[in-house]
PANU-569440 format. One record per residue (C-alpha): z negated, y negated, x negated. Coordinates in nm, 3 decimals. Layout:
Z/Y/X;
...
//
This chain:
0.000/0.000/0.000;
0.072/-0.356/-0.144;
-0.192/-0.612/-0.179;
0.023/-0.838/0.074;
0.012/-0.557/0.328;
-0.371/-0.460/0.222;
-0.464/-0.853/0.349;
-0.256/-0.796/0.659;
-0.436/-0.526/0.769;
-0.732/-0.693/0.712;
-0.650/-1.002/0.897;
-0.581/-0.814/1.181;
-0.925/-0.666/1.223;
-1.142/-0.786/1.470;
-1.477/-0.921/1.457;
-1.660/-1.142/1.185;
-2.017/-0.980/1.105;
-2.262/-1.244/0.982;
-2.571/-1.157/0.821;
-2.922/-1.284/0.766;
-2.963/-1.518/0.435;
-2.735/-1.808/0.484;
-2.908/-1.975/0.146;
-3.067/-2.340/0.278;
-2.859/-2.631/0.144;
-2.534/-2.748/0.207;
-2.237/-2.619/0.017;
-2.029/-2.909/-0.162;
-1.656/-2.884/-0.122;
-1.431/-2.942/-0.418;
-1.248/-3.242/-0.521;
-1.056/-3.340/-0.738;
-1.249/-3.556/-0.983;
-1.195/-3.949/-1.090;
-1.395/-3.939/-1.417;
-1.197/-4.058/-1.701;
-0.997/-3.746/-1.898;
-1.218/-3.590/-2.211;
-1.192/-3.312/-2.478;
-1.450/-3.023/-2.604;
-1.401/-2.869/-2.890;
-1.511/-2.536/-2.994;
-1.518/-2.289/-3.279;
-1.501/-1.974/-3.023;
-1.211/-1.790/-2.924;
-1.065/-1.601/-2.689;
-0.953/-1.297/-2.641;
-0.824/-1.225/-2.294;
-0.897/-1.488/-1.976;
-0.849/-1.141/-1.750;
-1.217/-1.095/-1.665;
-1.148/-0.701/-1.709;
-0.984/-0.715/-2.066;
-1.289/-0.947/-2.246;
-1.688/-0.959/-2.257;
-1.743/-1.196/-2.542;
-1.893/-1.569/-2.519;
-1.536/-1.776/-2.549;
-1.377/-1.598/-2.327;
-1.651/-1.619/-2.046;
-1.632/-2.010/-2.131;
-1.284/-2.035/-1.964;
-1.346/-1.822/-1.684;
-1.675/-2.027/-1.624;
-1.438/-2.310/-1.532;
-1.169/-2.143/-1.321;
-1.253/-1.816/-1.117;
-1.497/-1.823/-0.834;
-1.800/-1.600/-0.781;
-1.993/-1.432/-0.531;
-2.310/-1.543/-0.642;
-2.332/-1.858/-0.909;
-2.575/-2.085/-1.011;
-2.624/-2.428/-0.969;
-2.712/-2.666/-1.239;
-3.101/-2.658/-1.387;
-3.132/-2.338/-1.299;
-3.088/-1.945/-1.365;
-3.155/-1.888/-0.993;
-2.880/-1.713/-0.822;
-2.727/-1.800/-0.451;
-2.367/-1.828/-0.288;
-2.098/-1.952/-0.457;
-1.747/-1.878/-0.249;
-1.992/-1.704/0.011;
-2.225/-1.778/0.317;
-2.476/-1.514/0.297;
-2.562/-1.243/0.059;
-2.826/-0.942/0.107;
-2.942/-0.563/0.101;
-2.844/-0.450/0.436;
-2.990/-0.127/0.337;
-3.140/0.001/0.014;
-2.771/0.090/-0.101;
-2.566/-0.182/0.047;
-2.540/-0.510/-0.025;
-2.359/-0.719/0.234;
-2.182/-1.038/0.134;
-1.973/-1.249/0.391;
-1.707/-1.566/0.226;
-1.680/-1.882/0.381;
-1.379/-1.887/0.591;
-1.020/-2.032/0.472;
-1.079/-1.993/0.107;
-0.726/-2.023/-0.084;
-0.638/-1.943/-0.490;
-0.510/-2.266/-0.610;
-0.106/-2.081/-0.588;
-0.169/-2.099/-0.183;
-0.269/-1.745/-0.149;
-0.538/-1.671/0.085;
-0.888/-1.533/-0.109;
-1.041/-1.249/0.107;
-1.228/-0.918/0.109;
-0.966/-0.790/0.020;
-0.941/-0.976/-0.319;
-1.324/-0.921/-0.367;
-1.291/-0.559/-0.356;
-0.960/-0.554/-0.555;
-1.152/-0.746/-0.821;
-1.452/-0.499/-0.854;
-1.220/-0.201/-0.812;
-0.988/-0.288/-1.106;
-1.305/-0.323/-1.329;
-1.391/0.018/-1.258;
-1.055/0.173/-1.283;
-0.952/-0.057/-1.600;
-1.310/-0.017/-1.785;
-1.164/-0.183/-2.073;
-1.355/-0.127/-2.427;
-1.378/-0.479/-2.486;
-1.440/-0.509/-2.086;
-1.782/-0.611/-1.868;
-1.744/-0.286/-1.671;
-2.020/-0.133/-1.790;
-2.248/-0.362/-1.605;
-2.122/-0.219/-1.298;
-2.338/0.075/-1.376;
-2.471/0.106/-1.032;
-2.182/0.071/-0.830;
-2.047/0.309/-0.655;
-1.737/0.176/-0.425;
-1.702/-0.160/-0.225;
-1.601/-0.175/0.117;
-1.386/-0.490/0.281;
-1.532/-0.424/0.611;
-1.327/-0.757/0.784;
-1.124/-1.045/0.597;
-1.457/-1.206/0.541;
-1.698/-0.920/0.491;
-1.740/-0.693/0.172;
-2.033/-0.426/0.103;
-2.122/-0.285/-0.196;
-2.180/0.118/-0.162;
-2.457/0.143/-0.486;
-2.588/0.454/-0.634;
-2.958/0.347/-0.678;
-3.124/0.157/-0.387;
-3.278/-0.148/-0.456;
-3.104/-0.301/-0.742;
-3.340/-0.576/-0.874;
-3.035/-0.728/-1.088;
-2.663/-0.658/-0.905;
-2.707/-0.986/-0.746;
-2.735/-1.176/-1.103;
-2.469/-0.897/-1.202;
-2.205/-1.065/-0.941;
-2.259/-1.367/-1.121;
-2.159/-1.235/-1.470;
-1.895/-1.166/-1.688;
-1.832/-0.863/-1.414;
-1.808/-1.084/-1.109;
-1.508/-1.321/-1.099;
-1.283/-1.284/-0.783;
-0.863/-1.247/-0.901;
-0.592/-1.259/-0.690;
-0.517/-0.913/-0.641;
-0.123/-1.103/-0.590;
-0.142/-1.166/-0.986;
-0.308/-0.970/-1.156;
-0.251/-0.588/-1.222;
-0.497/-0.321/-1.081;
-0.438/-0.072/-1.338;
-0.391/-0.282/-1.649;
-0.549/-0.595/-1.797;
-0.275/-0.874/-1.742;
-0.161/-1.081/-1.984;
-0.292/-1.450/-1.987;
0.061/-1.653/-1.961;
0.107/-1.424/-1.626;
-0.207/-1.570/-1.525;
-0.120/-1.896/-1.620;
0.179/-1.893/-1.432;
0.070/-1.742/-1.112;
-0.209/-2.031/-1.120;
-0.469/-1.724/-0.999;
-0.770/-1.971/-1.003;
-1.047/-2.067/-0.771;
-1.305/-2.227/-0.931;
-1.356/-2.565/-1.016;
-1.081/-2.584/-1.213;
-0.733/-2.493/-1.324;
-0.539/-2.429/-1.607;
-0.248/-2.669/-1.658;
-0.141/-2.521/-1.997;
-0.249/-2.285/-2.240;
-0.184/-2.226/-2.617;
-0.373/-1.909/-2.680;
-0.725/-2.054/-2.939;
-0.516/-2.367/-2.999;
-0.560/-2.634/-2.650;
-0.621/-2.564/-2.269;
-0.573/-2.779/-2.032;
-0.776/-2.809/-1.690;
-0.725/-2.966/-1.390;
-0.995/-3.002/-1.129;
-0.915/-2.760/-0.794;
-0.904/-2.918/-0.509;
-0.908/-2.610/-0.328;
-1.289/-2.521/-0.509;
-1.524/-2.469/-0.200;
-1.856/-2.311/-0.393;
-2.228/-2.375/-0.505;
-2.091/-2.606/-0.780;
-1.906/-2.891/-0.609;
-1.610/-3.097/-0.687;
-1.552/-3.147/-1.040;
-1.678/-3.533/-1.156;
-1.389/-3.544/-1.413;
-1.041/-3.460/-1.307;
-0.861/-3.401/-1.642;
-0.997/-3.229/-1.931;
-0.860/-3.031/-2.266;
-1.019/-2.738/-2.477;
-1.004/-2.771/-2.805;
-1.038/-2.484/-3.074;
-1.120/-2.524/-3.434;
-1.113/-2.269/-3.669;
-1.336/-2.458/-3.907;
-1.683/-2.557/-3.790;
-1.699/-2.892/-4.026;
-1.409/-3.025/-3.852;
-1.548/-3.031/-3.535;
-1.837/-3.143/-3.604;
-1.581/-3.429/-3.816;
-1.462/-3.511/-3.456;
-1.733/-3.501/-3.257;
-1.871/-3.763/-3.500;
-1.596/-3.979/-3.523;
-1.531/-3.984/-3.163;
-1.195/-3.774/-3.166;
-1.367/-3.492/-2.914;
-1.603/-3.637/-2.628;
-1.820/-3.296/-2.661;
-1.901/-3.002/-2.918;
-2.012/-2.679/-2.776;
-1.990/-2.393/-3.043;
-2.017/-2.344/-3.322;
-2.181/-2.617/-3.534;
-2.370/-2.484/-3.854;
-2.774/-2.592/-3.875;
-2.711/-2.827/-4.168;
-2.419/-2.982/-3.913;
-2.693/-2.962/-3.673;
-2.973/-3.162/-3.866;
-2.743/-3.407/-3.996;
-2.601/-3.474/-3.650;
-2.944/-3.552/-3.528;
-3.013/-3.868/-3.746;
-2.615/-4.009/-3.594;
-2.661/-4.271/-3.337;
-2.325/-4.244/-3.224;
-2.358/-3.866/-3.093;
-2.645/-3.724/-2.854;
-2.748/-3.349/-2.989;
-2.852/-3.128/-2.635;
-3.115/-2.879/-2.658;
-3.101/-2.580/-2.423;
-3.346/-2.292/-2.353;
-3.187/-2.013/-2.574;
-3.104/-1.679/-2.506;
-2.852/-1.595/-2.780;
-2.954/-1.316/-3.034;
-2.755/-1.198/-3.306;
-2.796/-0.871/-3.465;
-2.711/-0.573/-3.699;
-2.484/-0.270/-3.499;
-2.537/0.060/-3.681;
-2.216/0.272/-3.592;
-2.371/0.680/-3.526;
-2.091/0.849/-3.614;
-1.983/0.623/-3.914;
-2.254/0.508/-4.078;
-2.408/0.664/-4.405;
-2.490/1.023/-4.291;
-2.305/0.970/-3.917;
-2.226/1.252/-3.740;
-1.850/1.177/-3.846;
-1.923/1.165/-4.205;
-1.867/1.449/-4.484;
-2.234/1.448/-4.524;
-2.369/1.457/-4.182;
-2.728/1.426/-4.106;
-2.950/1.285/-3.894;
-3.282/1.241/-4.029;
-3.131/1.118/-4.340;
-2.887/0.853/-4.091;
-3.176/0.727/-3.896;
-3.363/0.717/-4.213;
-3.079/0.495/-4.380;
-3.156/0.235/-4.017;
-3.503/0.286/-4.131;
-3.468/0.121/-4.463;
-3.253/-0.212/-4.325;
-3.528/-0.284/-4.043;
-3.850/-0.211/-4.348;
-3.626/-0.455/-4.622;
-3.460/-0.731/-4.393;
-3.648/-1.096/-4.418;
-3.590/-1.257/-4.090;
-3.827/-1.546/-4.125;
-3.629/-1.610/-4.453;
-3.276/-1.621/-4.261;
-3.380/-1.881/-4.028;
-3.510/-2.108/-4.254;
-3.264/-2.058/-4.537;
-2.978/-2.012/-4.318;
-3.055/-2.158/-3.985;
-3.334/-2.470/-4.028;
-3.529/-2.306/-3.782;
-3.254/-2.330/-3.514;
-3.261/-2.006/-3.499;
-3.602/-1.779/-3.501;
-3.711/-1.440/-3.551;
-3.668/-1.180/-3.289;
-3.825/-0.833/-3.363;
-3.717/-0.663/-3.046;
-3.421/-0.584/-2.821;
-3.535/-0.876/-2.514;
-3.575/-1.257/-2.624;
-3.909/-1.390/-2.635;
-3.988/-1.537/-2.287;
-3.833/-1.291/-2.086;
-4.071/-1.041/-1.877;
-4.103/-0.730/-2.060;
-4.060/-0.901/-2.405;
-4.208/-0.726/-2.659;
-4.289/-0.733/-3.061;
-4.204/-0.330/-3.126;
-3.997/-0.400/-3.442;
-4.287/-0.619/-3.630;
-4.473/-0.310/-3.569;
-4.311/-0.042/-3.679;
-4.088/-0.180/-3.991;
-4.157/-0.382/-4.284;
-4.528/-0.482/-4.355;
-4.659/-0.474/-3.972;
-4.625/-0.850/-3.971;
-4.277/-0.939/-3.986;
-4.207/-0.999/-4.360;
-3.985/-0.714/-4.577;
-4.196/-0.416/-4.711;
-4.006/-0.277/-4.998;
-4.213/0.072/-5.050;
-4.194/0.154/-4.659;
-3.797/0.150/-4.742;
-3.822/0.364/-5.023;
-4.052/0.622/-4.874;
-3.854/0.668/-4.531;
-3.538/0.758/-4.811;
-3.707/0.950/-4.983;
-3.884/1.131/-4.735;
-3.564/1.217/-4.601;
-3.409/1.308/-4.883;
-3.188/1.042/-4.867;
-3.051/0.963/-5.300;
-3.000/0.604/-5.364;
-2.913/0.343/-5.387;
-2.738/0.387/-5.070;
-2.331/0.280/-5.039;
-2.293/0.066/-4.721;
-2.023/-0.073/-4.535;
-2.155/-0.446/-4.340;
-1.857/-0.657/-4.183;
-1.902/-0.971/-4.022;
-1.710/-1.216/-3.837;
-1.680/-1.587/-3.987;
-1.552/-1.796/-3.678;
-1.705/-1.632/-3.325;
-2.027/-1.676/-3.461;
-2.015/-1.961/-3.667;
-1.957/-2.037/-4.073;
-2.304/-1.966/-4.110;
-2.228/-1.629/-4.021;
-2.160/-1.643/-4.380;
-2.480/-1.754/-4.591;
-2.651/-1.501/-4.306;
-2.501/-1.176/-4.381;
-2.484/-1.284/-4.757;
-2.822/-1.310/-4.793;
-2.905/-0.973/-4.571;
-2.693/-0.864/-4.871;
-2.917/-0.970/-5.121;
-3.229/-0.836/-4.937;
-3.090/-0.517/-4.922;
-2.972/-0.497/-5.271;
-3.253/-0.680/-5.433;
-3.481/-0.327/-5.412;
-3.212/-0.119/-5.597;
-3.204/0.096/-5.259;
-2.849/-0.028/-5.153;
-2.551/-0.165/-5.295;
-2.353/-0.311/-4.981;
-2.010/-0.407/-4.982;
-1.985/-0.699/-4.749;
-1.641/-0.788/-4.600;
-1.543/-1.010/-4.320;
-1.264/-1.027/-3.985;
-1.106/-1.294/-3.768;
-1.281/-1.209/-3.431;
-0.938/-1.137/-3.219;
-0.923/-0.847/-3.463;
-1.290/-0.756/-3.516;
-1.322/-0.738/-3.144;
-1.060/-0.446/-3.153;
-1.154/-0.325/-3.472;
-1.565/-0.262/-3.391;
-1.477/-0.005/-3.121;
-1.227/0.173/-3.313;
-1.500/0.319/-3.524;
-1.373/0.078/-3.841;
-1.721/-0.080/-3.912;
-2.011/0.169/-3.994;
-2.229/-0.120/-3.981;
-2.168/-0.457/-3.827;
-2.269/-0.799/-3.686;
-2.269/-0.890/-3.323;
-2.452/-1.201/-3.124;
-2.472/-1.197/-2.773;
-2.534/-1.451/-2.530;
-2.690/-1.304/-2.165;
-2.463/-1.292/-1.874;
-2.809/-1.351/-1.686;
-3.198/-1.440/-1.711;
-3.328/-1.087/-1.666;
-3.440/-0.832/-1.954;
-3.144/-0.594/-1.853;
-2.917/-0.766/-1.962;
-3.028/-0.726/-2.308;
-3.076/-0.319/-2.259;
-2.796/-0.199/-2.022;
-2.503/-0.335/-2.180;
-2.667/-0.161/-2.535;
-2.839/0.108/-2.465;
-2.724/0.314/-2.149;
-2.467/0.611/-2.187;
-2.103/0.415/-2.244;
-2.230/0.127/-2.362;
-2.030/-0.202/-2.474;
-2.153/-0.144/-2.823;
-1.953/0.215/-2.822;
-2.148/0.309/-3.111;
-2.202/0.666/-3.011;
-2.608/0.605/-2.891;
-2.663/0.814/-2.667;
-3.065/0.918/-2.537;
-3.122/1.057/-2.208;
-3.429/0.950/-2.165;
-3.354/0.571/-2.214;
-3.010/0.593/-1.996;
-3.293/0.709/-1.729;
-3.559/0.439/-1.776;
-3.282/0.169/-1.774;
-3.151/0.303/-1.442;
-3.503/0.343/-1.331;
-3.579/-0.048/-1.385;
-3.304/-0.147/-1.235;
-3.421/-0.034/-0.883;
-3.766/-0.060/-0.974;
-3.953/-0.288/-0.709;
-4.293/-0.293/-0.807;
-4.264/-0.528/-1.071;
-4.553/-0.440/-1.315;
-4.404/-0.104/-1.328;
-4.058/-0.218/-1.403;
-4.233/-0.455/-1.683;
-4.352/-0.109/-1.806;
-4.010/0.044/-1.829;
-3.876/-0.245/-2.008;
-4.138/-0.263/-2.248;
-4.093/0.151/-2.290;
-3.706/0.108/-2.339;
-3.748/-0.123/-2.647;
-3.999/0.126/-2.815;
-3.778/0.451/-2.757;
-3.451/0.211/-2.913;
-3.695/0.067/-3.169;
-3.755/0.403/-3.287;
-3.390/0.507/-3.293;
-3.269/0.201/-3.424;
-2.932/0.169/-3.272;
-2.880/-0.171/-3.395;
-3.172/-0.408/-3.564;
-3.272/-0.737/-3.425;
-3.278/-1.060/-3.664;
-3.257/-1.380/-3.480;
-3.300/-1.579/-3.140;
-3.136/-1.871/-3.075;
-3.130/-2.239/-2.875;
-2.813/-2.355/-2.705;
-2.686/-2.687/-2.855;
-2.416/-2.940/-2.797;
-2.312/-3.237/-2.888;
-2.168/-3.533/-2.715;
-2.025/-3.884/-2.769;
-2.288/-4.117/-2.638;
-2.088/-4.276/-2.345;
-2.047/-3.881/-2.189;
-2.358/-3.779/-1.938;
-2.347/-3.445/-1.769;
-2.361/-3.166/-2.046;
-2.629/-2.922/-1.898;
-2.760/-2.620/-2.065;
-3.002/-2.467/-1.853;
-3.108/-2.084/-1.816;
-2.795/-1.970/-1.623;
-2.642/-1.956/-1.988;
-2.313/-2.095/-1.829;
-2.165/-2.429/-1.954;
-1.952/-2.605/-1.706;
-1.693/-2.883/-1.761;
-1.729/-2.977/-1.354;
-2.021/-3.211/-1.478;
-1.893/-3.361/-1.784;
-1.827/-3.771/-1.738;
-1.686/-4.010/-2.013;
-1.768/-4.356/-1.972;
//
């Protein structure tokens, strides 16, 4: 059946059901902006605008701008309600019921239905792209377009605490099922020219990492509102010291990602720039691959004990305190377990168990858990990192994780870096036996941190695997009493922190930068940052 014939159908139905939980507050209808045209700049980079083909930060920071959700966020907050919908809720433990505002429209003149919600979820599944957000979809089991307003989602687990904050995520943007392929991730310049957007903005032109161009939607009906500025272009950098160049001599209105800490600190003393704080969920952190690594089940010398030994000897010899104030000027902190400090269920498992029990490097502990395993050093490893995604400090970081390693005789590491469009391919296909990755939440809940890492199929595709965590995350997830689900959180991190599937080193803030005559640059626990409030002038 085509998608054209699918909507038909569905038009022709009878009946509108409307449920309880029509969020208090009136909805804002787009516009289509009068602010005066600006440019950000960034250091981050895409790698597909298709929300099935990409799960990484730059990506996400397009689609922010120009697909509608189910659920979103409004400004100042990390609380959840309806975006392109009226009403959202369990209708029963396994069914949540969500029913769209009438006459919604993609910016191309297509209607936006049920039909296109379901399409949208359905492709995820079917697609579950490597570098895809599928895997949050964990606890969905089929969705439903009941009428052309009306869409349930069939879940496996009752309950689910977090698949409202999950429609919000990189999971949840609604496509035109008219444009986009249900089998296949579709290629940006299709989506460009079948102007498939609904949110508060559109793209006017795209050169893949090099400028987009957005247009505010007048069509936009959700949570956010009508977009203050009408015209405004992305910038991408490959080089963080130019943008912070032309964020300080006024070239760029706004700088959001990736400015180094000395950029950071020096910015802060320029009265021609404002430097914006945010609350920060970002971590970065060490991915150990199982099969790869030294001693992976792949490897000519196979082992276990002496592998998770190996992941041992990193977490008892790496100096995060060091890193952040070497490295980072603070702007980044410590983080010695798998959910950011001041999250429920946050824990301090890895100060604990590695290094010298209170966070600093413990040189003998690394020897002894080689030794003990019979492990003959110094050990040969493989660390890759990626120089633009995360920033030129990516750099000094995993040179001087080098250096900590190495400086005990117990490994000599041979440190090489990757453009991200590459690495992003690259991580998956089992080339890196150990490598860096950062993450920034797709939502303000613990899980976000553990089910994307830790659960069977995970997004890391490192080959983790335990039984016994896959269960407690699922168990969380539905978990209503909530000083039991604290207690499954806080029993995930110390089942990973004893595997070590990848080692913690730093949490960080949010930052940007802005000329002084632009107002509206919010960063606020929803994680997202929006262009609709940017204002020049």
């Amino acid at each position: 059946m085509t998608s054209a014939s699918k909507k038909r159908i569905l038009g022709a139905l009878a009946g509108t059901a409307v449920f309880a939980l029509a969020l208090a507050g009136c909805t804002p209808t787009g516009g289509t902006g009068s602010g005066e045209s600006l440019i950000v700049g960034t250091t981050d980079k895409v790698t597909f605008i298709d929300p099935a083909g990409s799960y990484d930060n730059g990506s996400f920071a397009i689609m922010n701008q120009v697909y509608p959700f189910l659920l979103n966020s409004k400004q100042g907050t990390s609380d959840v309600e309806p975006d392109i919908a009226v009403s959202a809720e369990f209708t029963s433990p396994t069914d949540y019921t969500v029913v769209l505002k009438d006459g919604l429209k993609f910016a191309n003149g297509h209607d936006l239905t049920s039909s296109d919600v379901k399409f949208s979820f359905d492709r995820q599944l079917a697609i579950a792209d490597e570098n895809g957000p599928s895997v949050l979809l964990y606890n969905l089991d089929s969705v439903e377009a009941v009428d052309p307003t009306t869409v349930v989602f069939h879940l496996k687990n009752g309950n689910d605490q977090v698949f409202p904050q999950i429609l919000s995520s990189p999971a949840g943007p609604i496509v035109d099922e008219e444009v986009f392929s249900a089998t296949a991730v579709t290629p940006d310049a299709d989506i460009v020219a079948g102007n498939a957007f609904a949110g508060q903005y559109v793209i006017k032109s795209y050169d893949f990492n090099n400028l987009v161009e957005f247009e505010a939607n007048p069509e936009y009906k959700g949570v956010l509102g009508a977009a203050a500025t009408k015209n405004i272009t992305l910038k991408y950098y490959t080089d963080a010291s130019n943008l912070k160049l032309d964020v300080q001599e006024g070239n760029i209105d706004v700088a959001h990602r990736s400015l180094s800490a000395t950029d950071i600190a020096d910015l802060q003393g320029n009265d021609n720039v404002k430097v914006i704080v945010g609350p920060g969920g970002e971590i970065r952190y060490i991915v150990f691959n199982f099969d790869t690594q030294p001693y992976g089940a792949t490897t000519a010398e196979a082992d276990p004990a002496k592998a998770l030994a190996v992941r041992q000897a990193v977490a008892d010899l790496v100096d995060r305190k060091a890193i952040s104030d070497q490295v980072y000027k603070g702007t980044y902190l410590p983080l010695f377990s798998y959910v950011p400090d001041g999250l429920t269920g946050a824990t301090q498992v890895l100060k604990d168990l590695y290094g010298d029990g209170n966070g600093g490097p413990d040189a003998d502990k690394a020897a002894k858990a080689l030794a003990d395993a019979g492990v003959t050093t110094p050990v040969a490893l493989n660390l890759q990192y990626n120089p633009d995604h995360y920033g030129q400090s990516s750099g000094d970081e995993y040179a001087l994780v080098k250096s900590q390693l190495e400086a005990t005789g117990l490994f000599t590491v041979n440190l090489q870096s990757t453009e991200w469009v590459t690495y992003s391919k690259d991580r998956t296909a089992d080339l890196y036996p150990a490598y860096q990755l950062g993450w920034f939440p797709d939502y303000s809940d613990a899980d976000n941190y553990l089910t994307p890492f830790f659960a069977t199929n995970n997004f890391l595709a490192n080959h983790y695997d335990n039984a016994e965590v896959n269960q407690l995350i699922l168990d969380q997830g539905v978990e209503t009493d909530p000083a039991k689900r604290q207690s499954d959180i806080e029993e995930i991190q110390a089942k990973v922190a004893a595997d070590l599937s990848t080692v913690p080193l730093l949490q960080g803030s949010q930052i940007a930068v802005t000329g002084k005559n632009v107002t509206g640059a919010v960063l606020d626990g929803s994680f997202k940052f929006r262009y609709g409030s940017l204002v020049k002038g």
